[in-house]
Each structure stands twice: as structure tokens, then as C-alpha cells.
N, C-alpha and C positions, 0 to 999 in steps of 0.2 A: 293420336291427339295427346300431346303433354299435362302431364297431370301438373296442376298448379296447387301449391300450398302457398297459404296465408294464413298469417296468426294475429288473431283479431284481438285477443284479449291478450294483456302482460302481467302478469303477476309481481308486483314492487313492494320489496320489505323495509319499512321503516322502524326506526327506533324510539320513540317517543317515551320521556322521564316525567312522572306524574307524581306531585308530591301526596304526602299520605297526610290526612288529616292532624297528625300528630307532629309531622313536619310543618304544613303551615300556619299551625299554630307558633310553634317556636318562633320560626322566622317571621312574624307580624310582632310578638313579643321583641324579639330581638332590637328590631328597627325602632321601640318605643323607648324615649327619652323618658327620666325616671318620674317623672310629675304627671306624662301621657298612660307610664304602667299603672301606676296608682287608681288611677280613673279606672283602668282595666280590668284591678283587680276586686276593685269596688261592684263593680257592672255584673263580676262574677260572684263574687259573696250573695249580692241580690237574686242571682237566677236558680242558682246552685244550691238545696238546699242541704246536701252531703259535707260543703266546702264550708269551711267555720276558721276564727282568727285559731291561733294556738296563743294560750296566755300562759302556757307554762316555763316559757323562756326557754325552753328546749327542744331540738328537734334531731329525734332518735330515729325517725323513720330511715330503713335502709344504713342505718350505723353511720351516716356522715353528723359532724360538726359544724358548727359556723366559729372558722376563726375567720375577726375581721381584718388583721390586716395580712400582707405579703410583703414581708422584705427583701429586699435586691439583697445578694449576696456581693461579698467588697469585691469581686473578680469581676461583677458588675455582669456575670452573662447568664444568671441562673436564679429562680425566682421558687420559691417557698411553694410549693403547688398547694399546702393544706388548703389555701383562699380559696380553691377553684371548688372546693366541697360545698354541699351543702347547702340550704337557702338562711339569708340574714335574718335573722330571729332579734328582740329586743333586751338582747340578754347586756349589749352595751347602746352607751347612747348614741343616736343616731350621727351621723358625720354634719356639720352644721352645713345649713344652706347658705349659710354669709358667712361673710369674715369674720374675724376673732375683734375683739375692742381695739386692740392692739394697731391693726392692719385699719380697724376704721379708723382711728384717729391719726394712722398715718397719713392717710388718702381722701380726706372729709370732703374733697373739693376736686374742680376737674383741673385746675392748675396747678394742683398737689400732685399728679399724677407724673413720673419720672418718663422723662423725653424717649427712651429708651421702649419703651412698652406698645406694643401694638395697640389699633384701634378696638380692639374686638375686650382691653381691661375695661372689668366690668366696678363701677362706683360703689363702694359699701353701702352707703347710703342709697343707692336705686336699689339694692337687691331687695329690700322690706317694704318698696313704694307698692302704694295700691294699684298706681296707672297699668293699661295695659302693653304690653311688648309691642315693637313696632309690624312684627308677624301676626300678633294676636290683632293687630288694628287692621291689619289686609284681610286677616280670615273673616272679622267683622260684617265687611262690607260683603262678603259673597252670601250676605244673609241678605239683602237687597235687590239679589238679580233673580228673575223667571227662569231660569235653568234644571235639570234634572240634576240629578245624583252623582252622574256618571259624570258629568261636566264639570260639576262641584267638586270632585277628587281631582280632575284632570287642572283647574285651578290652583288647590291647594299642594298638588306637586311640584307647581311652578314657584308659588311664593316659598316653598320650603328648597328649591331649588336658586334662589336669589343671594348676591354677595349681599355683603352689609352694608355696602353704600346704594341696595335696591335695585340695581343693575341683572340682570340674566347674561352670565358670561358662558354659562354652559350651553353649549349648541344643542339648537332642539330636538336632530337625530340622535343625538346623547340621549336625552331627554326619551324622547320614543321609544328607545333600544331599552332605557333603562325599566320601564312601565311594562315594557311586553315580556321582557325577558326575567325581570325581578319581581314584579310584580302582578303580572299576570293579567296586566289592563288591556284593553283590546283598544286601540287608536288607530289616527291618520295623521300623518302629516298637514293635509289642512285643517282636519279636526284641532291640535296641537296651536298651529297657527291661531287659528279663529279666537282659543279661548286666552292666548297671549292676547291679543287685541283688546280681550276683555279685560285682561289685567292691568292694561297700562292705562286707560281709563281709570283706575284708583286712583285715590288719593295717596302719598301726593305725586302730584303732576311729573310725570319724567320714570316711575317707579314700573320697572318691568321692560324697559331698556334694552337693547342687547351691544348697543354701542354707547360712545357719548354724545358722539354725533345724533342717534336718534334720540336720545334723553333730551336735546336741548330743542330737538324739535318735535317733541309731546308737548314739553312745556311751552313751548311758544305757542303752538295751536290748542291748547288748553286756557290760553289766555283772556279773560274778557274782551279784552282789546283788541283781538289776534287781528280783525278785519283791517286794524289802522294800519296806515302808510309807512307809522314805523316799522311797527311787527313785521307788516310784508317785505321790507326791506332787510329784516335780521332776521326770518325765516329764510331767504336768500340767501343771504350770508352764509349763515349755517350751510344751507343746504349745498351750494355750487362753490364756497372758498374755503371750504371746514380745513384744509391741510394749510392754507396761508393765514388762518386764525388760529392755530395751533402753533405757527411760528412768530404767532406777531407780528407778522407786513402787511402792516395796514397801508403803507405805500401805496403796494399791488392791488392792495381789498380796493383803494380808493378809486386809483385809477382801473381797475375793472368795473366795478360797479357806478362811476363816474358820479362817485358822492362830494358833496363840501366840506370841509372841515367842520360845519355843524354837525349836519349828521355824523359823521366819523363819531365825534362826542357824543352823541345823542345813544349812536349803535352801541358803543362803549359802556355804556350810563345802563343800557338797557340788558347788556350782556352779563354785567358783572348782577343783576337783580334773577340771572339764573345760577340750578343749584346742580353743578354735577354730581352731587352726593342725595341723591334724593332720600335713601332710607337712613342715614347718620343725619341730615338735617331734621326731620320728625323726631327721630331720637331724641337731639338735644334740645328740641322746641317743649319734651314731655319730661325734660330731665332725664336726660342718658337714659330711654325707659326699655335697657335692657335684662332690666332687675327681674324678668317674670324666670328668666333662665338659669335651672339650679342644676352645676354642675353632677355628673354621671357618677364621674374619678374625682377624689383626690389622692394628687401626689404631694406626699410634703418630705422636707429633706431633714435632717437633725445636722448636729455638728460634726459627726467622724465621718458624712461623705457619705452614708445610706439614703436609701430613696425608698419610703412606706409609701405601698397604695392601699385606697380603701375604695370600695364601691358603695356610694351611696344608695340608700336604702329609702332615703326618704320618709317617706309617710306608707308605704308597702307594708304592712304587716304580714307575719308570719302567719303559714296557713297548714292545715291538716285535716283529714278526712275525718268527718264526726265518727266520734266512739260511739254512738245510738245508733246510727244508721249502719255500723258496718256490727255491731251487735244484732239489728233488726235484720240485715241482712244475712249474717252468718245463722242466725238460725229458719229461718225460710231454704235456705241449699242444705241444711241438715233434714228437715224432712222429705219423706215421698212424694215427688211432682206430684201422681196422682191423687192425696190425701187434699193439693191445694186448691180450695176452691176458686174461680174465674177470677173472682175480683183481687186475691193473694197472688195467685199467678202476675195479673196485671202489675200489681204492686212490687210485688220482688222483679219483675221486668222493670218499671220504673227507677226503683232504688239502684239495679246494679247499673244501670245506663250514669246515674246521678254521680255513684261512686267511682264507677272509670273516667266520668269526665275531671272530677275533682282531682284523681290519681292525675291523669294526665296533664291537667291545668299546674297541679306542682311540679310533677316533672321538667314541663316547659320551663319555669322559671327556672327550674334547677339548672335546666341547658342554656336560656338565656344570663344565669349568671356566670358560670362558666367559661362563655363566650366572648364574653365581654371583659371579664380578667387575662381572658390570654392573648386576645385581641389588642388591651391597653400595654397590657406587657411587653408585647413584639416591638409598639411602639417608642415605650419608653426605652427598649433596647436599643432601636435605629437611631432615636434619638438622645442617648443618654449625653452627652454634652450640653444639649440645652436645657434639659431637666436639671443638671448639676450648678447652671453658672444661669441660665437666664440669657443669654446673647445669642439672639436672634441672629447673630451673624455665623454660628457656629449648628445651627441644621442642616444636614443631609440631606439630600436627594433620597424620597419615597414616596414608591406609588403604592398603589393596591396589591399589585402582582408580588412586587415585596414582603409586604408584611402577609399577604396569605401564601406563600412560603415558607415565612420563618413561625406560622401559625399552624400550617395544615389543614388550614379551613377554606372554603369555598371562596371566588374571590366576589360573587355575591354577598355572602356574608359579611364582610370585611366591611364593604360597602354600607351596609345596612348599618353598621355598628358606626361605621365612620360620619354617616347622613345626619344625623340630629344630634351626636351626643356633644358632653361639652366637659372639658377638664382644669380645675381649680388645683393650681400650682404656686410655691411661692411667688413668683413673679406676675402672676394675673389669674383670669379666667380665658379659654382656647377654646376653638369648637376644635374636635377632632379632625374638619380635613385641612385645619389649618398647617397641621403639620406635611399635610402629603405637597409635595411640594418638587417643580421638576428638576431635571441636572442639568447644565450649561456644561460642555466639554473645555476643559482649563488645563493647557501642558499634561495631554494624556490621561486625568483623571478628570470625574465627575462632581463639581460644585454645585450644593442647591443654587436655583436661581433667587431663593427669598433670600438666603444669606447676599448675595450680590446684592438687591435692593437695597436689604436692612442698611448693607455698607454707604451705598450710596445716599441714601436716606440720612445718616449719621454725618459723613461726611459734609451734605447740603444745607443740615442743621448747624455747623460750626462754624459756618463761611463766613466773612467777614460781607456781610447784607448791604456795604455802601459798593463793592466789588467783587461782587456771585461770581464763583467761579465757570467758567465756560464746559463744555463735554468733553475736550480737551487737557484741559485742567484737571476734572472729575477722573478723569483714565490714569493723569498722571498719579491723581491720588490714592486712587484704587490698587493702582501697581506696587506702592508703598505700602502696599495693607496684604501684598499677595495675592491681588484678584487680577490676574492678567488677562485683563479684556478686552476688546476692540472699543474703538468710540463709538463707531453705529452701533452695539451692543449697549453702553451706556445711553445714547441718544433713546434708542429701544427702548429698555427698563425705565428711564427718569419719563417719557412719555405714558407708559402703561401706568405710571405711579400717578399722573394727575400734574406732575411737576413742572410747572413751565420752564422754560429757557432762560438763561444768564438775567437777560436785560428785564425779565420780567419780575425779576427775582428782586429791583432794589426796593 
């Protein structure tokens, strides 16, 4: 009889990386926009009774300094590391949250506002309004819904995950990948789903999007009306001719949908009353109301061509472990464990637990400021051309993978620093991933693709508006500028930009 072997059980070694308490704290600090730290640090002064402001305008602990600012070096590739020391103390005044007099009175209005500047420049005058942010009015609403906690986070990763025109362009296995892997959320795909569904039910109508096509049809079934003959007719529209109403043939629309020339007008009349910009139309309905957002960085430039960064501090006060407690405490470890009686025992357990959190809570900030000065650095490295000049047509192609390269740091990290923060420049106000931006390959070399819009963008602003130039014409003019592209390339970007076609342009 043969003997038979089986092996019932296998033995599989896995590698699993678990961060250390000291670790996620940094990295939930990190990801905190400076107004969100504040709050933070406030929450902690209250629990902590070790943790106290420092009023002495100095911070000697561990022999670092606070110099506030870092100057580029004129070789332009090497940066003052003193900045990365130490935590901001109020030994100088704080970096302003608004503009200077100067900058308001350049910009008092939104038609003051130089053609040249992205939508994302922020108004002097909203920075100081009371109203709330157009983010702050979606997180609002999630104070209305019967949902748990857990649901409530997975919401408000989505609205912080939204462009400026309220749209979700980032795909939501992005979106998933990025919660499980960054942040440690446990999800589903239709979980994901479901609480999008939820969002787009906000106010206003069309906001949480993932196309324009569905923007316009939220809105439409949003509508008091939506049941009427007409709506059901330009929910139609929308829904089955969306690529022949993005070209303007209404010809085809007509004769498919076998409408009258009334309606044609009617559809028309009814279209142009939706808003593809759902989150920039609330904005300017509350007065540009993205004043609640106080830049992270400032870069400012002087006259000989240097670039100063400062990392705002905000309202963050400087912090240090009490001198009482760590005197109460150094002498309880001087005497004989056994001399202390239960409730001393208890108490110097108490205090040291108090005093390592306070240690640790500074440190993290020490690591979240660090991080974020080397982080802006890399950037303003990639991008040193448009920090020196402002022309949006002159950024680089950078991802993530980039700058945590020329950083050294995690490309999670990067991420986190890149997610919320926002940078105050001569030329405007910028969220951070406005710069990450991708390459279009151009005669063997890599061109951002924002520079190619901004181009196009510019060039579509100059046109002579009684004879719009055609995507033909746009290529030609592009070629004159050095952007050698195709027309389906131009057709591409002037579509993702919102920009209709020649004829619609007069």
C-alpha cells in the first residue's frame, strides 16, 4: 500500500507596516490646513494639562531656532535649511492672512482682476468677509442628514475632494485607494458610491458631478418643474444628444428629436438658465466667498530675482512643556518608588503620560513644519519660472512621484501636504495641487498640459469676438507660440476648458 502525504496546513508570511502612534499623529497634523491646526492645537492645550502657550518669545528646547523666513539662493537650486528648524514662536509678526493695502486697492473688484490670473485669485476684500466658504456651506448641510460618523468622514472626503467649479473629477477608485491606503478608512465601492449620491443632492444643484453631462442632469431633475414637457424634453437632450449639443447642431438635435423651431428656442432659453460651474456660481452669488481660505505659504519675490518663503503660522501659538509639571515630575522619579504612596504612584503615572504626550504633540509639529517647508521648496524648485514671472504658460509638468523624489519623502506625504494647503504669491492665491499638473509629449520633450490651455486660453481671449477663431486657426496659433500640437489636441483641451466652438463664440 502507498503511503500518501498531504499537507493540510501552509504556513504564509506576510509583511504588514503599522504606523506608530507618534507617526499618525504627524501625518493627521501634516494633512491640516493652517486654520484646521489651530483648532488642533487649541483642543490640545484644553486636554493636556502638561502643554501651556510659551510667552517667552523663545524656543530653546533641543537648541533649534525659529528663523522665519528661507531664501532661494541666486543659482536658484539650494534653499537656506535654517527654516526647516524649530517651531514658529511670536518673536516676529505673524505673516498676514490678506493682502497688503496696497494689493487691495489694486484689486478692490472682480473686474480689477488681470485677465491673466486663474480662477482660484482670491478677492482682498472676501478674505475678511464674515460669509462662509463655499466648502464650509457643503459641510454645513451634512449636519442635516441621519447618518453615522463614519459616513460623515466618507462625505466630507469627497467635498474636499471637489474642483472649484464643484465638479468630482477625480475617479472614485482614486478616491477609495486613497482612504484605505492614506488614511486608514475602511470602505466599499458602493459604500463610496451611495454617499456621492448623497452629495449631489446638496445644494447647489449639479455640485458633486463627475461629468458635465451629469451636472446638467442633477440640475434638471432637481427642478421644480422637472415633471413639465419641457424639462422632459431637455433632460433628453442632455441625456441621448449631449456630444451634438456640445457642438452646436442643433440641425441634428432638431431633426432627431423632431422638435419645432419653438421649442429649439424654448430648449435654448432653458439651457442657457443651467450652471456648469455649480461651485464658482455660489461663490460669486456670496461674493467670491472664498475668503475663509488662509494661505499655508507665502512666496514673495523682491527686486534682485530672490524668492522668500514664509510658512504661516497663523494663530498656532508657540508651545512647551510646563515648568511645574516637569519640576512636579522630576521630583517624584528622584525619590524611592517604594517611599510613594498609591495615590503618588497614580499621580506621577498621570503626569509622565501628560508630559510625553505634550513632548510628542511638539515634536509632531516640529515634523509637520519641516515637512511642509521642504515639500513647498521642491515645488517652488519644479516650478521656479512661474514663481519668478506669474505666466501660467511657463509650468512644468509635476506629479507626486516628482516632488517626493526631489523631497525624499513618502509619496503619501506629499499628497497630504499637497490636499488642502493653499499658497499666497505675488500673482494670486493657488491651492497646492494646482501646480501638479500633467505633460503632453511636444517634439521629444514634456510640456505641461496647463501651460498649453493657459495658451489657448489667452490666445481665445484676444480674438477678434465678431470672427472666433476656428481649432484650426487656434493650432495655427499655438505653433507661433511654440506649442506644436495637433488640432484634435486643441479641440480636446478648449472642450475640458468649458470653451465652446468658433460659432458659438460670437
Amino acid at each position: 500500500m502507498a503511503n500518501k502525504f498531504s499537507q493540510v496546513d501552509r504556513q504564509v508570511q506576510t509583511q504588514q507596516q503599522t504606523l506608530t502612534p507618534q507617526q499618525l499623529l504627524v501625518t493627521q497634523l501634516v494633512e491640516m490646513p493652517v486654520e484646521a491646526l489651530y483648532e488642533r492645537v487649541d483642543q490640545e492645550l484644553k486636554e493636556n494639562i502638561a502643554l501651556e502657550r510659551d510667552n517667552s518669545n523663545e524656543w530653546n528646547e533641543s537648541g533649534d531656532e525659529w528663523n522665519q523666513d528661507g531664501e532661494w539662493n541666486q543659482d536658484g537650486n539650494e534653499w537656506n535649511q535654517d527654516v526647516l528648524n524649530g517651531f514658529p514662536v511670536d518673536s516676529s509678526p505673524s505673516p498676514s492672512n490678506s493682502l497688503t493695502p496696497d494689493q487691495v486697492a489694486d484689486y478692490s473688484s472682480p473686474d480689477d482682476i488681470p485677465d491673466n490670473l486663474p480662477a482660484t485669485r482670491l478677492i482682498p476684500e472676501a478674505i475678511v468677509s464674515d460669509t462662509l466658504s463655499f466648502y464650509d456651506q457643503l459641510e454645513e448641510q451634512i449636519g442635516f442628514l441621519h447618518i453615522d460618523d463614519h459616513e460623515k468622514e466618507l462625505i466630507r472626503y469627497l467635498i474636499g475632494s471637489l474642483d472649484d467649479d464643484g465638479l468630482l473629477r477625480t475617479p472614485l477608485q482614486q478616491i477609495l485607494d486613497e482612504l484605505e491606503v492614506y488614511h486608514n478608512v475602511d470602505t466599499s465601492m458602493a459604500e463610496l458610491e451611495q454617499m456621492l449620491h448623497i452629495l449631489q443632492t446638496f445644494d447647489p444643484a449639479g455640485v458633486g458631478a463627475r461629468t458635465l453631462q451629469e451636472c446638467l442632469l442633477l440640475q434638471v431633475q432637481r427642478a421644480t418643474d422637472h415633471a413639465s414637457p419641457i424639462k422632459q424634453k431637455l433632460y433628453r437632450l442632455i441625456e441621448r444628444n449631449f456630444d451634438a449639443l456640445m457642438l452646436n447642431r442643433w440641425d441634428r438635435i432638431q431633426r432627431s428629436m423632431q422638435l419645432t423651431d419653438a421649442e429649439v428656442k424654448r430648449l435654448q432659453h432653458e439651457l442657457r438658465r443651467l450652471n456648469p460651474r455649480p461651485g464658482s456660481s455660489m461663490g460669486e452669488a456670496i461674493g467670491r466667498n472664498l475668503q475663509q481660505i488662509t494661505p499655508d505659504f507665502i512666496v514673495e519675490n523682491d527686486p534682485y530675482g530672490n524668492l522668500t518663503l514664509t510658512l504661516n503660522k497663523g494663530h498656532v501659538p508657540p508651545l512647551r512643556v510646563s515648568d511645574d509639571d516637569l519640576s512636579l515630575l522630576h521630583a517624584y522619579e528622584q525619590r524611592d518608588p517604594k517611599s510613594l504612596s498609591r495615590a503618588e504612584r497614580e499621580g506621577a503615572s498621570y503626569l509622565r503620560e501628560r508630559v510625553d504626550r505634550a513632548q510628542s504633540f511638539i515634536e509632531a509639529l516640529r515634523q509637520r513644519q519641516r515637512t511642509l517647508n521642504i515639500t513647498m521648496q521642491a515645488i517652488i524648485h519644479i516650478q521656479r519660472p512661474f514663481f519668478d514671472s506669474g505666466d501660467e504658460t511657463l509650468l512644468r509638468p509635476m506629479t507626486l512621484e516628482a516632488v517626493a523624489k526631489e523631497t525624499g519623502l513618502h509619496l503619501s506625504t506629499v499628497s497630504r501636504v499637497s490636499n488642502s494647503k493653499w499658497v499666497q504669491t505675488a500673482f494670486g492665491i493657488y491651492p497646492l495641487r494646482w501646480f501638479f499638473t500633467s505633460a503632453a509629449r511636444q517634439g521629444g520633450e514634456d510640456v505641461s498640459v496647463r501651460s498649453i490651455k493657459a495658451a489657448i486660453r489667452e490666445v481665445i481671449e484676444a480674438e477678434d469676438k465678431r470672427h472666433p477663431l476656428t481649432d484650426e486657426a487656434l493650432t495655427e496659433a499655438l505653433q507661433k507660440r511654440h506649442f506644436n500640437v495637433a488640432r484634435r489636441t486643441v479641440t480636446k483641451y478648449r472642450v475640458q476648458m468649458g470653451i465652446p466652438v468658433a460659432r458659438m463664440r460670437k
